[in-house]
C-alpha positions as CSV (number, residue, x, y, z in Angstrom):
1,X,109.9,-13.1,-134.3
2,X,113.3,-11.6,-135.2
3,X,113.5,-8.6,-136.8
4,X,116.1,-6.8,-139.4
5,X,118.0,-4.4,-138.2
6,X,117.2,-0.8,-139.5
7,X,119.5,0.5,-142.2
8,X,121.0,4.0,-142.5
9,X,118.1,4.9,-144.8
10,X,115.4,3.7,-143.0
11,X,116.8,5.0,-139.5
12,X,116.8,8.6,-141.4
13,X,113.4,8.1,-142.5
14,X,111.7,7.1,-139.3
15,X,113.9,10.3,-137.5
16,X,112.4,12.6,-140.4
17,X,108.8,11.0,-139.6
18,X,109.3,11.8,-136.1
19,X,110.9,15.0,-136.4
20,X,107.5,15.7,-139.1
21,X,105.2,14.6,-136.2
22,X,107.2,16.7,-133.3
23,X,106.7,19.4,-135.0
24,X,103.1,19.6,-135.9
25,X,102.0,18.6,-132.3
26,X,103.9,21.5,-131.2
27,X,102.5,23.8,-133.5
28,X,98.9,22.6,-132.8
29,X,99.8,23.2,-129.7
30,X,101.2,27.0,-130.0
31,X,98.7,28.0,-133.1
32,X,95.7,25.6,-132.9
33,X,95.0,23.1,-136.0
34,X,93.4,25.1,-138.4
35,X,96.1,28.1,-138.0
36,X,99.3,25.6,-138.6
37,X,100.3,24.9,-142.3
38,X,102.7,22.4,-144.0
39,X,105.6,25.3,-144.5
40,X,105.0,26.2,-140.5
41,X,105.8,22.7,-140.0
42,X,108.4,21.9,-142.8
43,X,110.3,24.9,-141.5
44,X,109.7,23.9,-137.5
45,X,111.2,20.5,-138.5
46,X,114.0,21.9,-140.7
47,X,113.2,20.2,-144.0
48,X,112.2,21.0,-147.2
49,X,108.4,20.9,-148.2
50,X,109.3,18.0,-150.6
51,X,110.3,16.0,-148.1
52,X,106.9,16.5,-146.1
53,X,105.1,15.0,-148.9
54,X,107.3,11.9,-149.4
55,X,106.1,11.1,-146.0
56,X,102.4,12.5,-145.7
57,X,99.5,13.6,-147.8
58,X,98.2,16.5,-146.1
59,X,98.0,18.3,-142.7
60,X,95.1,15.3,-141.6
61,X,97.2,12.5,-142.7
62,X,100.2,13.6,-140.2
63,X,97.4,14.5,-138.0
64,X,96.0,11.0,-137.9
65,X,98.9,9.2,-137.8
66,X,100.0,10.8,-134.6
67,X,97.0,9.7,-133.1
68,X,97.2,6.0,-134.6
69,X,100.4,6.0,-133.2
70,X,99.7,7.7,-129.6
71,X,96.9,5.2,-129.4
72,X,98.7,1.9,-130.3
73,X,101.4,2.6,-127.5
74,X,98.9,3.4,-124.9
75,X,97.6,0.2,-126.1
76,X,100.6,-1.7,-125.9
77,X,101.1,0.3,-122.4
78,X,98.1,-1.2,-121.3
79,X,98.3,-4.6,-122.4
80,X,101.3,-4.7,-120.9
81,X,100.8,-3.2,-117.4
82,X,97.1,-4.9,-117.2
83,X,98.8,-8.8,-118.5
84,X,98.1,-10.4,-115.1
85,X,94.7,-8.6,-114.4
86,X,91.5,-10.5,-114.9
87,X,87.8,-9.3,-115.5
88,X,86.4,-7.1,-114.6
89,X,89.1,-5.4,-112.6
90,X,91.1,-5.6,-115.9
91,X,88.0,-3.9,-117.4
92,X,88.0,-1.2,-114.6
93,X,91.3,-0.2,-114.9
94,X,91.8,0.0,-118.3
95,X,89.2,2.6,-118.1
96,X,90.8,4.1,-115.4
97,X,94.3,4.2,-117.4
98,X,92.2,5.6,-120.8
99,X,91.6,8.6,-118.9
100,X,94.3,9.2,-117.1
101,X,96.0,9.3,-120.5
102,X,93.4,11.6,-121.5
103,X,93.9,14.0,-119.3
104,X,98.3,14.1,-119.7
105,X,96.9,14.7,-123.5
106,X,94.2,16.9,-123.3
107,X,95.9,20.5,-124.6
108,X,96.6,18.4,-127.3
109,X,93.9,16.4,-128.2
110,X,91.6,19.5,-127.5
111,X,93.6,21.3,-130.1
112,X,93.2,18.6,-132.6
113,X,89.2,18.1,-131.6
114,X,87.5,21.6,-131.0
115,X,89.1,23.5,-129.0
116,X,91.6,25.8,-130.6
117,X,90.7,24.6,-134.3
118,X,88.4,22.4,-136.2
């Protein structure tokens, strides 16, 4: 399947995205989720509030789509790494990559989930 190539604008708007995301998983990190607002992590990122919303909806939408995205690459990771694996060993350690993923992730995840915030 061939693929445009990016354009300016687009390249721009997928940095701003990621610069969006980098920025509120660090301050999850630093403040926990419930202490971390859109003008902690406008300003973190260097943009303008406006531009946060052009993007995202809310704190949970950002929030969400970092973990949609986290969890299709460790999908992609493991489909790729697990291709010539059969059942049930390919079962077995798929599980065993899940949570060894968990555990790089956990400050994070236990930020976003209970542990320093809603």
């Amino acid at each position: 399947m061939d693929k445009h190539p990016e354009n300016r604008l687009e390249r721009r708007k997928k940095h701003t995205r990621s610069l969006l995301m980098q920025a509120t998983a660090e301050l999850i990190l630093e403040k926990g989720y419930d202490n971390v607002s859109i003008q902690n992590i406008t300003d973190r990122a260097d943009v303008g509030r406006g531009t946060f919303y052009i993007h995202f909806k809310d704190k949970e939408e950002i929030t969400w789509e970092m973990i949609r995205e986290h969890s299709e690459i460790v999908t992609r990771q493991m489909d790729e790494q697990l291709a010539d694996e059969v059942f049930p060993r390919k079962e077995y350690l798929s599980w065993v990559m899940f949570f060894e993923r968990s555990a790089a992730t956990r400050d994070f995840m236990q930020a976003i989930m209970g542990g320093k915030g809603s």
